[in-house]
N, C-alpha and C positions, 0 to 999 in steps of 0.2 A: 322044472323050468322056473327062474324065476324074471318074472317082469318088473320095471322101474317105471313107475307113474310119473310123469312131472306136471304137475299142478302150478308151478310159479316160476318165472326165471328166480334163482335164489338171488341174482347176482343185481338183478336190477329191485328186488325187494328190499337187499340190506343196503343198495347204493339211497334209496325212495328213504329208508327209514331213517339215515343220516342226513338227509336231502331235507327232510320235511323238520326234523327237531333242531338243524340249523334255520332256518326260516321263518321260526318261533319268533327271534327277536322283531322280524317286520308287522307295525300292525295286522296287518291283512290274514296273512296266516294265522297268527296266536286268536285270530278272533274269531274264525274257523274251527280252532283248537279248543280255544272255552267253550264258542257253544256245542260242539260234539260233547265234550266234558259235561256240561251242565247238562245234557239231554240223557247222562247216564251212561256213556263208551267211554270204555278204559282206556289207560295212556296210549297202548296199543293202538287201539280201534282209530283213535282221533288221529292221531298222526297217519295211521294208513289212511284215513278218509282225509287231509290233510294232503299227502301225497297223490291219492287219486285225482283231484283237483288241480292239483299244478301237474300232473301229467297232461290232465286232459288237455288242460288249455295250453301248453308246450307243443300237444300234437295240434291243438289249433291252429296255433299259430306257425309254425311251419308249413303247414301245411296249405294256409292262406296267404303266405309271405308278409305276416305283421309282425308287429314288434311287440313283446309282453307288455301289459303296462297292469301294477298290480291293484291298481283302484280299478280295474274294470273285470280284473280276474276275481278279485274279491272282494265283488261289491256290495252291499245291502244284504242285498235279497241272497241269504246266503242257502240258501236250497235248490237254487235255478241253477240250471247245466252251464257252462262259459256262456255269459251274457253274448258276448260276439260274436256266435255261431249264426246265429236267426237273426238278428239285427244285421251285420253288412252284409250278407246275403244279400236280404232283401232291399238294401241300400244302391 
């Protein structure tokens, strides 16, 4: 018998990996991008961390009825979860 694991959607991983090295050109993202880079994750690593990020806060934001806005998606503090999760919550 043989079993098929699926581990990723393949389909939203290669849409994320063209998704995220488009996105390059916007500050926010590319500065995302360096410092994953500068911390030592390869071209890979950065963009999928890159992409997890603008998922997450995509699901945020649907999911709150906002609007993305990307200084708040990628703002400063680049290690914090979507800044606007816990802030308008508790707003």
């Amino acid at each position: 018998m043989v079993v098929h694991r699926n581990v990723k959607n393949q389909r939203l991983a290669a849409v994320g990996y063209v998704w995220s090295f488009a996105s390059l050109r916007a500050p926010g993202p590319r500065a995302r991008y360096d410092h994953r880079r500068a911390e030592g994750d390869r071209h890979s690593s950065a963009l999928r961390d890159t992409f997890n990020r603008m998922i997450g806060c995509l699901y945020h934001c649907l999911r709150n009825n906002k609007t993305y806005n990307e200084l708040v998606t990628f703002s400063p503090r680049l290690g914090s979860a979507c800044p606007n999760s816990a802030k308008n919550r508790a707003a």
